[in-house]
Structure formats: C-alpha cells, structure tokens
MIMIBA-813572 format. One line per field, with one value per residue (C-alpha): residue in one letter; x, y, z; residue number from 1. Coordinates in steps of 0.2 Angstrom, whole numbers, plus 2048, in hexadecimal, padded with zeros to 3 digits. Layout:
<atoms>
senu <- A, ...
u <- X, ...
v <- Y, ...
w <- Z, ...
fiti <- NUM, ...
</atoms>
This chain:
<atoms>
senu <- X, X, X, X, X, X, X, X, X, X, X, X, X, X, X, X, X, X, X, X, X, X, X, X, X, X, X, X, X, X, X, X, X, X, X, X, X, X, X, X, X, X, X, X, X, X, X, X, X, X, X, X, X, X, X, X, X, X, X, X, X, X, X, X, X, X, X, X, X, X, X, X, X, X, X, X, X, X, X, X, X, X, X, X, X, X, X, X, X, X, X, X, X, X, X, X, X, X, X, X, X, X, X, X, X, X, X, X, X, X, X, X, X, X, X, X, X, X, X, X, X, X, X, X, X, X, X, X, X, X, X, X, X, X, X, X, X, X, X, X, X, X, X, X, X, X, X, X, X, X, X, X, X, X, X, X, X, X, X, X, X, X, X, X, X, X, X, X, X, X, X, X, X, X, X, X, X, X, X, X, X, X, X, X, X, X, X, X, X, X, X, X, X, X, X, X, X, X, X, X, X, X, X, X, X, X, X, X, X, X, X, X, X, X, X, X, X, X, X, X, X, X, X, X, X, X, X, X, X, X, X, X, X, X, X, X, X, X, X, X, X, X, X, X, X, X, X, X, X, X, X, X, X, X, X, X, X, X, X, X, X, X, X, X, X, X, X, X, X, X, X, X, X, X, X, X, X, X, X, X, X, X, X, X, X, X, X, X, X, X, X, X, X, X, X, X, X, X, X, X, X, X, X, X, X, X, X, X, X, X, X, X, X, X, X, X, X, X, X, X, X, X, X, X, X, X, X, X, X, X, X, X, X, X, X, X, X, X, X, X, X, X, X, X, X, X, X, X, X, X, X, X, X, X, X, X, X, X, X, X, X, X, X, X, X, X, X, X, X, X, X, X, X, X, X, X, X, X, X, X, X, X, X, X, X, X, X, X, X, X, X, X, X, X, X, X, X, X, X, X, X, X, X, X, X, X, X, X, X, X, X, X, X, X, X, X, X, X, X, X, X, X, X, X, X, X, X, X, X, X, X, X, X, X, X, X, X, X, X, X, X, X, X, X, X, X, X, X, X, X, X, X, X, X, X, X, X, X, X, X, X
u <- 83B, 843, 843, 83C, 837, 82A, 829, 81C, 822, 816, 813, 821, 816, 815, 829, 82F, 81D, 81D, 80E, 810, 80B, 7FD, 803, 7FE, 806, 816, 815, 819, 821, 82D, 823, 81F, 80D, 814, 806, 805, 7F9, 7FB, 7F2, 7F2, 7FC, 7EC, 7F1, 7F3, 7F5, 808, 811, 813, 801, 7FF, 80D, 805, 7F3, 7FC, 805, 7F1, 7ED, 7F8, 7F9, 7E7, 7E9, 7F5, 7E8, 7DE, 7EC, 7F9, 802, 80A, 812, 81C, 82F, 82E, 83D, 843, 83A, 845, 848, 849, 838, 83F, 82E, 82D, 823, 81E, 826, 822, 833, 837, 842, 839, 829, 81F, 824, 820, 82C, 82B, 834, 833, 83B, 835, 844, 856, 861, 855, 84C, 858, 854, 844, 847, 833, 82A, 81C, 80B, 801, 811, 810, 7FB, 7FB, 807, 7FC, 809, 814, 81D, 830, 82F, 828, 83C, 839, 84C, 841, 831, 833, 835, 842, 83D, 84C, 853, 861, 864, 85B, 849, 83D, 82E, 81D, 81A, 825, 81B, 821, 81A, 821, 820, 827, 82A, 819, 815, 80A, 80B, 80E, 80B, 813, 811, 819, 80D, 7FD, 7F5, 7E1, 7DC, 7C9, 7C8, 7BD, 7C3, 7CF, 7CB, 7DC, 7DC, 7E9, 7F0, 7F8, 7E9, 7DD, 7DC, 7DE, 7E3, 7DC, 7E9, 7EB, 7F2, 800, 808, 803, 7F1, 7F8, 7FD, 7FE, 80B, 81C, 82B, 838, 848, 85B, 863, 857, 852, 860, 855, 84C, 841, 83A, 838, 831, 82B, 835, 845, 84E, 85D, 86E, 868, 868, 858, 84D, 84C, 83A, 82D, 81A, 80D, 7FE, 7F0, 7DC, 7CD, 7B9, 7AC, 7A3, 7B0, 7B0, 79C, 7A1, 7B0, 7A3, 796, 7A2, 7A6, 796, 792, 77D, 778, 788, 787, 791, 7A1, 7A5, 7B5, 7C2, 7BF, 7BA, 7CA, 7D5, 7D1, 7D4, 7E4, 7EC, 7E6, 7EC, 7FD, 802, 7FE, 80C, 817, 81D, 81F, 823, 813, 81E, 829, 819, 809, 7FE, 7FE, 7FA, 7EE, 7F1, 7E4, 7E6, 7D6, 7D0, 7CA, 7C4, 7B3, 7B3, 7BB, 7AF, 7AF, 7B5, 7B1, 7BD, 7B8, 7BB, 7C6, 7D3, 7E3, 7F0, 7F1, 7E5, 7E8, 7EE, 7EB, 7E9, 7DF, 7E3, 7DE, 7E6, 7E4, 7EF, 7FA, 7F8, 7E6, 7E9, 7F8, 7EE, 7F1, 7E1, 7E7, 7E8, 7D5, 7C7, 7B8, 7C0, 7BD, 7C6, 7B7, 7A9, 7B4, 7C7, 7C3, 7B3, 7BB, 7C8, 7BB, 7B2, 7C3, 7C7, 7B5, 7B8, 7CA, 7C4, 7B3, 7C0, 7C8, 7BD, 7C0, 7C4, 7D3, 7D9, 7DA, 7E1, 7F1, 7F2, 7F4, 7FF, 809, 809, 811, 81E, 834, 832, 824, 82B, 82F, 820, 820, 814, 814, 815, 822, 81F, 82E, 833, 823, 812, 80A, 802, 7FE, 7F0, 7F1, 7DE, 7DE, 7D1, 7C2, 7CC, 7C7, 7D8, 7D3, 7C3, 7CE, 7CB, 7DA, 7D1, 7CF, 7E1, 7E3, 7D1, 7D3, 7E1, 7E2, 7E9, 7F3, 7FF, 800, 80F, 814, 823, 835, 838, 849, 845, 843, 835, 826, 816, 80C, 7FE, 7F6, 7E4, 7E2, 7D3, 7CE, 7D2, 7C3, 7C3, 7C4, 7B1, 7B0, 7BD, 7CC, 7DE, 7ED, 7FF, 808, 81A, 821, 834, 830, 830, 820, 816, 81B, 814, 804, 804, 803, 7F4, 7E6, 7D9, 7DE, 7DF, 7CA, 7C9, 7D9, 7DF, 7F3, 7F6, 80B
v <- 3BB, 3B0, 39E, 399, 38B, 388, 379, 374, 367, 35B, 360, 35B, 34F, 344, 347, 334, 32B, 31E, 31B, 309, 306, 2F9, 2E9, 2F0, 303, 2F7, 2F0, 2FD, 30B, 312, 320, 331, 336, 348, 351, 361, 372, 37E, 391, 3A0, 3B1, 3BC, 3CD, 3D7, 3CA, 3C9, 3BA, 3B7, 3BA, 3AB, 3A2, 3A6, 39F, 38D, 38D, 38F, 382, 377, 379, 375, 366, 35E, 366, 357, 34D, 34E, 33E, 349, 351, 340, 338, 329, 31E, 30D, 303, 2F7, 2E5, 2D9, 2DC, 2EA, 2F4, 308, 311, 324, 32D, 33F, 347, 358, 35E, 357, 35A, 361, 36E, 37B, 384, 395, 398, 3A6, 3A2, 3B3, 3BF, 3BE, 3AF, 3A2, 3AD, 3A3, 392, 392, 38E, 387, 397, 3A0, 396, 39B, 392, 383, 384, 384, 376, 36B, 36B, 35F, 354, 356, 36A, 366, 364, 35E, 364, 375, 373, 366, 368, 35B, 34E, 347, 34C, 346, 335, 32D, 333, 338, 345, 33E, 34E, 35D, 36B, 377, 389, 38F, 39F, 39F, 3A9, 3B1, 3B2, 3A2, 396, 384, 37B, 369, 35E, 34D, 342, 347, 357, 35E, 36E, 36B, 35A, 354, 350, 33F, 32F, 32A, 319, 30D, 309, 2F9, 2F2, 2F7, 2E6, 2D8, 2C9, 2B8, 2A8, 29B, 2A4, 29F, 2A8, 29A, 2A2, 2B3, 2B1, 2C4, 2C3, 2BD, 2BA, 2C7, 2BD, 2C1, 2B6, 2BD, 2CF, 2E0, 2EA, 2F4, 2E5, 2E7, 2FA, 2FE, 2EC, 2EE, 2E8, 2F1, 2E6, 2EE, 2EF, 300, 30C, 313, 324, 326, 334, 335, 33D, 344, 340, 345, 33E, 346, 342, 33F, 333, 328, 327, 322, 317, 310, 30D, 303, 2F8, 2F4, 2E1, 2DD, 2D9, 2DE, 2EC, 2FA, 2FD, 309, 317, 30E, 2FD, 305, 311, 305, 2F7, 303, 309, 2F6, 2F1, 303, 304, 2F0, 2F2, 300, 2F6, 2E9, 2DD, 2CC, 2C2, 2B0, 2B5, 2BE, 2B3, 2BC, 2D0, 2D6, 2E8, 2EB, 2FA, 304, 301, 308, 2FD, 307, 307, 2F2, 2F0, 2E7, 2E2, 2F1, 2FD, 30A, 31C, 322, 332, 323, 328, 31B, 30E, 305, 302, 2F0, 2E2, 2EB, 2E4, 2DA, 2D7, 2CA, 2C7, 2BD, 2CA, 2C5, 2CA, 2DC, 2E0, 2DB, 2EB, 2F3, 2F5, 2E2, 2E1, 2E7, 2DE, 2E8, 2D7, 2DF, 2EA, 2DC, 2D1, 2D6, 2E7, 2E3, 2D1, 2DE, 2EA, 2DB, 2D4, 2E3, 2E4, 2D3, 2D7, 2E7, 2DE, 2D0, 2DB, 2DA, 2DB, 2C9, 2CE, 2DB, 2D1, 2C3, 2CC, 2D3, 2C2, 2BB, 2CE, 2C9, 2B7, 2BD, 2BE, 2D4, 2DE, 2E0, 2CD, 2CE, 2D8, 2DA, 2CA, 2D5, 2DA, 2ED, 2ED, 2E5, 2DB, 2E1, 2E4, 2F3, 2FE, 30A, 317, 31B, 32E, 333, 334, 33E, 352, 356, 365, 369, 36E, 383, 389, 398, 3AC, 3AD, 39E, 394, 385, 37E, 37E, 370, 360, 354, 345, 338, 32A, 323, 324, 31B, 323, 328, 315, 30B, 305, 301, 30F, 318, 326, 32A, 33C, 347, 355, 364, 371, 378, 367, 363, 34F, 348, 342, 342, 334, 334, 324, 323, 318, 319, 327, 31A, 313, 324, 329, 31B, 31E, 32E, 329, 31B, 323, 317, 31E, 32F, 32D, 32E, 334, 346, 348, 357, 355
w <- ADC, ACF, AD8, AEA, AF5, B00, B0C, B16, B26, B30, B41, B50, B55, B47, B42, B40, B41, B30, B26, B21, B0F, B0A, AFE, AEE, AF1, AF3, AE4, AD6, AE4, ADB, ACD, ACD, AC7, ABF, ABB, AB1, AB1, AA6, AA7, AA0, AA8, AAB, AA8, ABA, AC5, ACE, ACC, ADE, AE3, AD7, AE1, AF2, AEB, AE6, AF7, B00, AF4, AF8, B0B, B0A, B02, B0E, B1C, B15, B0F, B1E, B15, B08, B15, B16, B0D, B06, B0C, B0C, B1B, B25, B22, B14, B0A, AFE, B05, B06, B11, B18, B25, B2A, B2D, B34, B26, B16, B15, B04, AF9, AED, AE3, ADA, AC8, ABD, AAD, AA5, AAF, AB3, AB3, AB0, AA2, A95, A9C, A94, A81, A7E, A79, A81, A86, A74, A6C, A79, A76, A62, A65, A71, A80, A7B, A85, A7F, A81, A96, A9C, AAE, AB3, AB1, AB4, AC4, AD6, ADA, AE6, AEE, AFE, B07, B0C, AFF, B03, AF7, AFA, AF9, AEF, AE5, ADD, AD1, ACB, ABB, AB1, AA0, A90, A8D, AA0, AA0, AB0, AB0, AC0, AC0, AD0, AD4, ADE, AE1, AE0, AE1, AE8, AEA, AEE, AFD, B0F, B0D, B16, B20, B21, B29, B18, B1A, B1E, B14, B0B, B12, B06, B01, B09, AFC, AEE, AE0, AD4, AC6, ACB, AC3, AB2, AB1, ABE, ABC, ACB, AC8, ACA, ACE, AC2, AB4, AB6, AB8, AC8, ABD, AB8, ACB, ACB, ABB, AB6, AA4, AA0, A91, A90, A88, A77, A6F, A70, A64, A67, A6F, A74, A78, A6B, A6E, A66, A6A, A66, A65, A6F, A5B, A56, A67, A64, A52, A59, A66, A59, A4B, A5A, A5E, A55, A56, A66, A70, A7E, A78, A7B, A89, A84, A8C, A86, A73, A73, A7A, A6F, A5F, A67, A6C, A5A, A51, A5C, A57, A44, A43, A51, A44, A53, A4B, A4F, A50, A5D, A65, A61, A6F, A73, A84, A88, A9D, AA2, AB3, ABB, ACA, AD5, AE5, AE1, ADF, AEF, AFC, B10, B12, B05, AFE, AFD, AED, AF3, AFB, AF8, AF4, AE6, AE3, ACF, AD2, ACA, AB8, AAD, A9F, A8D, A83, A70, A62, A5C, A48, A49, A54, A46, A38, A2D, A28, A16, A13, A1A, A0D, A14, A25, A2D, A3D, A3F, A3F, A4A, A51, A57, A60, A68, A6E, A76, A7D, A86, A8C, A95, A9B, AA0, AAA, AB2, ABA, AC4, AD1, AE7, AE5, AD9, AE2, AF4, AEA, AE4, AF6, AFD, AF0, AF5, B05, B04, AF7, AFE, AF9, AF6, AE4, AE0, AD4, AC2, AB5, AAA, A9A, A8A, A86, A7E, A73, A75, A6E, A80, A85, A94, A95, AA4, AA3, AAF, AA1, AB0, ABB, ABC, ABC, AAF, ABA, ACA, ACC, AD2, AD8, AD0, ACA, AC0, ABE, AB6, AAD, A98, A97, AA0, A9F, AA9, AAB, AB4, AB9, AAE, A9F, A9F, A8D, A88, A80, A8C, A82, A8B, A87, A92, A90, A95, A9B, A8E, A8D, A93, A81, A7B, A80, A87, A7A, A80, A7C, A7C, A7F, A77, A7D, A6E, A63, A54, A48, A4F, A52, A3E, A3A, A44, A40, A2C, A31, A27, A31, A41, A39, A39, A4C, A53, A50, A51, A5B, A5F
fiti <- 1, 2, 3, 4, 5, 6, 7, 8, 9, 10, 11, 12, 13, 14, 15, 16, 17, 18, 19, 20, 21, 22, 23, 24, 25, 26, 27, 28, 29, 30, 31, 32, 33, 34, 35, 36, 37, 38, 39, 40, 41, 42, 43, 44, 45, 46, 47, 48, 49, 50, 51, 52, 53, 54, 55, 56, 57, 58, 59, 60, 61, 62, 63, 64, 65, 66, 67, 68, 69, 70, 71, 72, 73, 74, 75, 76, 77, 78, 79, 80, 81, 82, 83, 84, 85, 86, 87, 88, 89, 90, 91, 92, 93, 94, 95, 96, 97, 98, 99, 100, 101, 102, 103, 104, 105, 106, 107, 108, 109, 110, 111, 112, 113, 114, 115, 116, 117, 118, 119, 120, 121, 122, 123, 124, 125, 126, 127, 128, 129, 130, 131, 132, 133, 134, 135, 136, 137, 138, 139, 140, 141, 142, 143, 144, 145, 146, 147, 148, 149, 150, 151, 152, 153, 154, 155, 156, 157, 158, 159, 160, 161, 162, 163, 164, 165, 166, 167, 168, 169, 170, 171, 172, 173, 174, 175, 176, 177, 178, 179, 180, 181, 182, 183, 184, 185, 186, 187, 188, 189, 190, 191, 192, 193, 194, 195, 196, 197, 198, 199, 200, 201, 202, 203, 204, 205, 206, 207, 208, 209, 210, 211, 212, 213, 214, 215, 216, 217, 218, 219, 220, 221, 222, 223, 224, 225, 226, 227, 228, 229, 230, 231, 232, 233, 234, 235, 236, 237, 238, 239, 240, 241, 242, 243, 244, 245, 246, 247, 248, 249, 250, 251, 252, 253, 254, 255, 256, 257, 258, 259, 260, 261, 262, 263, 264, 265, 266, 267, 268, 269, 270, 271, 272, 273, 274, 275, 276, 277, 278, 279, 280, 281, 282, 283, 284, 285, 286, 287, 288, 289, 290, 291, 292, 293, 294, 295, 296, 297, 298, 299, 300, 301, 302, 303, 304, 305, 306, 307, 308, 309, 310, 311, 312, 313, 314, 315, 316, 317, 318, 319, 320, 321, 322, 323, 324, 325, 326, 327, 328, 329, 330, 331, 332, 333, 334, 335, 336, 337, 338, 339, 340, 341, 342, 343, 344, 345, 346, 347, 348, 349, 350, 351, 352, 353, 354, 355, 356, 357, 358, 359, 360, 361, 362, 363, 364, 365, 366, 367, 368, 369, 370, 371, 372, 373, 374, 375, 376, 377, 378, 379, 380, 381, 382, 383, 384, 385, 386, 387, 388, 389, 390, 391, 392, 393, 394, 395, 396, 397, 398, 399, 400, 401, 402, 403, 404, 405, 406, 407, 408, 409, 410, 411, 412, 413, 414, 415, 416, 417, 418, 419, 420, 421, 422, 423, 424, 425, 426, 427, 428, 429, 430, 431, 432, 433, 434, 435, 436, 437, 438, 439, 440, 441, 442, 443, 444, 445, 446, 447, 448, 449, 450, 451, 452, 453, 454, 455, 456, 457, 458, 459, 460, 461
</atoms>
C-alpha cells in the first residue's frame, strides 16, 4: 500500500445545509493552520495498522466535530464572506504515503528521522507538496480539513494536518456561529487605529487576504529559524525585566519584548522613515468574552482584535554594543514588557464586540486589514500557540505522543512577513519553548551572530 485516501462524508441529511460564519472567522478566512507531528516507527508494528489507528482518530474527532466534515466556499452576495457547507462529495480526509517503497521511495531526499532530529526538524526540509494532503476540490471549494500520514527513509511517520486536528479533546459546544457575538452600534474606523480600510485604488487583493502587500520589488531570499529557549533562561530573562516595584513579567510579554527589541536591532530598518515600531500578539480571547460566555473548547476564531504593542523604533534598534550602562535593560526592555501587558490586558469583551460591530457595518467582510508594515516596515507578529498541548495529545499504543511539532499559518509565498511563532516544547525539552522567525537570511545571520541574544536563545536550525 504505497498511497491511499480515505474520506469521511457528512450524513445525507445534512448534504447542502451551510454553516454561516461569525464576523470575526470572516475577517482573516483565507489561512491554513498546518500543523506538524512527528513519531518514531516502533519496530513491529505494520504500517497500515498505524494508518487504520489515525483514521479511528480522526473519525472520532469529527464524531465531536461534525463541522470538519464541511467545504469552505464562497457565500453568495456582495460581502466577499465565506462560509461552511456539508457536501456529499467532499467531506474530510486522510491520506496514506509511504515514502520508504517503490515509486515514491526516491521522492523523499530529507534523510531518516535521527537525521531530521539531530537537526531540529527544520522547516525547509517539511516540502508540503510531499508531506500535504491537498485541500482543494473542484469548483473552487476547499476542505475544512486534509490530513496526511507519512513514512519516510528510516521508517519514521510524520502526520501533517491542515485545519484543526485533536484526538482527545473534550465533547465540542456547537454553537450558531454567526452569532456568537453580537456587536457594539456606534463604531468608526477612526476609533481603531490598528485598523486600516483596504482600498481598491491603493492595495493589489493580496492586501485583503493576507493583510501584506509585497509590492513588485525583488525578494530577499527568506526562511524561518528555529531557535529554543530554557525554562532557566526565561526565569533569568523574567527576572532582568523585572525593575523595583513592577510585577513580573509573564513569558510572553518578557520573550516577546526581548524578541521585538532583538529582531529590530539586526532588521536595520531606517528609524526616519519608520519613527514608531509595531509588536501584534494573537490573543485568545475566549475566556474574556462576557454576556454570553465562551467555552474554552469553542472552535472558530476567536484571535481577533490582536494585541498591540507600540514603541519608537530608534530605542528597540538601539544596538546593544553601543550601550555600556545597558540602559535598555534598566528602562527599554522592561517599558517593552510593560506595553505588551497593557497591550494584551486591553483586549477585553468590549474589544472584541467592538470590532464585530465595526465588521458588521463595513461594504465586505474583508474591507478591513491590519494597520501594520511587516515588511519592509519594522512591525512584528507573534503567533503565541506556546499554551496549547499540541505535544501532550497520545495518539494511542502505536504512536504515543509526538517528538516533536511544527506549526504554520497561512502562505507567505516564500516572501517577508515579520512573523514570529512561539511554539510549545518539545516533551524532552522540559517547559522551555522554541521559536520560529520567518525573516530574509541576511537578517537571521545576523541574529544568529548577536552574542546578547546568544545568552537566552539557543539556535537549533
């Protein structure tokens, strides 16, 4: 059995019923989560018995998730909205690859999974044209989710999903999703300055879809590089950040502000043309929602409004060369910290209902962006999945847990986007964490040569 699909289709019943999508899933619609699992091949157990095992797990996740069973298409009328729709010859899928036998035994050209592990997975060697389930169907319809199981060179498996995969999570609230959160009246764009209008005479559509416009200029040739930091070295990071008679820093807001302020120095943005430098932090918000409440095991975006940090760019890109008295550790890292716990505390049920109804009044669901310059601006975004127990899901006797992930989100087409993921560790790796900074190679050498960030962040690929 060298390559097979399975598919799993909603019941007749259901066949052509929509599931309407609330304001905020409408307003960044068009990414893939791709999420990594990688396991090692124990020794007498058949590859298809490992197959058959995924294909339980994953029928008993849409058991409690009947929504993955849905397309995602293109909702009629003039609002630019998507929405769900069960259909009879979609559904989800899983697909079977053994790269180890026959004709695709010399597609895989990445080594074995001790190669892949001394290595740190990294990111260029995870080709998604092998490893990924494709998730368009006909007609211009995507899946809601497209699940792949690989066996490579050294008989490791890697399981990639697009969408949304756990195999032990709780029973899931079905909610009617468009309504979910009501929004405020009253509200104007001028009230969001982390909100801009996308405009047809100004922005190519790409500005709408991915909020980033990379203009017709020539790219730097870009890739992401993993580094991992200690559980010691954020205490110590935590601690240095700490000025007398401030609360303590909690990890995001102490790693992120060492990150914006680390990622800028080596950036060598031009301060003059960019005076003020922007962190956006994914933030979820379900646990602040109010009148009704959220459960936490809601599933759907609720990762809007981000929140957002803002500092003057000359003082984050101050290198730390030209700083003996290391005045950025007394003062510019800790202001940092503390805006980005101000930043994060403001996003609050009112925010979120506020952007709903501004959503709500707007031409198209996606007439607003993200008021940001990744590139070539100094902004920044941090994709913060660090809390989520992606490596803690057992995927039963065969497999356990997984040695490692990877996590994406979205397509930057190979092109510059200012992001950083902050990742959950590894199970070996104790309660550290590890980071993934997608940036041009000029940039990440240069980081990589920072002997200050060298003291708390190990390169790993």
């Amino acid at each position: 059995m060298e390559t097979f699909t399975s598919t799993f289709k909603p019941h007749r019943e259901r066949c052509g019923r929509p599931v309407k999508l609330s304001p905020i899933d409408q307003i960044a619609p068009r990414d893939y989560h791709i999420i990594y699992f990688f396991f090692q091949h124990q020794p007498g157990v058949e590859k298809e018995s490992i197959f058959r095992n995924l294909e339980q797990g994953l029928q008993a996740t849409i058991a409690q998730i009947p929504e993955l069973l849905c397309s995602v298409v293109e909702r009629r009328g003039d609002r630019d909205e998507l929405e769900l729709v069960y259909g009879r010859e979609n559904g989800a899928a899983i697909c079977f690859k053994d790269y180890t036998s026959g004709q695709l035994g010399q597609q895989w050209q990445h080594g074995s999974f001790h190669d892949l592990e001394r290595e740190h997975f990294p990111y260029y060697k995870l080709e998604s044209r092998l490893l990924l389930a494709t998730p368009e169907l006909t007609g211009g319809q995507l899946r809601c989710l497209a699940m792949q199981a690989n066996f490579m060179l050294g008989r490791n498996v890697a399981a990639a999903a697009n969408g949304s995969l756990s195999l032990s999570s709780p029973e899931l609230e079905l909610i009617d999703r468009d309504s979910i959160i009501s929004g405020e009246s009253g509200v104007q764009l001028a009230d969001f300055p982390d909100w801009r209008s996308v405009t047809d005479a100004g922005d190519s559509p790409e500005v709408a879809l991915k909020g980033t416009s990379w203009g017709s200029a020539p790219m730097p040739k870009v890739r992401y590089a993993v580094y991992y930091i200690s559980e010691a070295n954020m205490k110590r990071l935590r601690d240095n950040l700490t000025r007398p008679n401030d609360i303590c820093p909690s990890v995001v807001e102490a790693v992120g502000a060492f990150l914006w302020s680390s990622v800028l120095q080596v950036r060598e943005v031009d301060c003059r043309r960019y005076p003020e430098a922007k962190l956006s932090i994914t933030i979820d918000t379900r646990a602040r929602m109010r009148n009704p409440t959220v459960s936490s095991s809601y599933w759907g975006n609720l990762s809007e409004p981000n929140a957002v940090a803002r500092m003057p760019t000359h003082l984050l890109s101050h290198s730390h060369k030209a700083d003996p008295g290391k005045e950025r550790w007394r003062t510019t890292l800790p202001d940092a910290a503390l805006r980005i716990k101000q930043a994060t505390a403001a996003v609050d049920n009112a925010a979120v209902r506020r952007l709903v109804g501004l959503l709500n009044q707007m031409p198209k669901a996606t007439s607003l962006t993200w008021n940001v310059d990744r590139w070539p601006g100094p902004d920044m975004l941090l994709v913060c999945v660090n809390k989520l127990p992606f490596n803690s899901i057992d995927f039963g006797p065969q497999l356990g847990c997984s040695e490692a992930l990877r996590f994406t989100v979205g397509d930057t087409e190979g092109k510059p986007d200012g992001r950083c993921l902050v990742l959950p560790p590894r199970r070996r790796d104790g309660r550290g964490l590890e980071a993934a900074l997608q940036y041009d190679e000029q940039t990440l050498e240069r980081l990589r040569q920072s002997t200050e960030f060298a003291e708390y962040f190990e390169w790993r690929n």
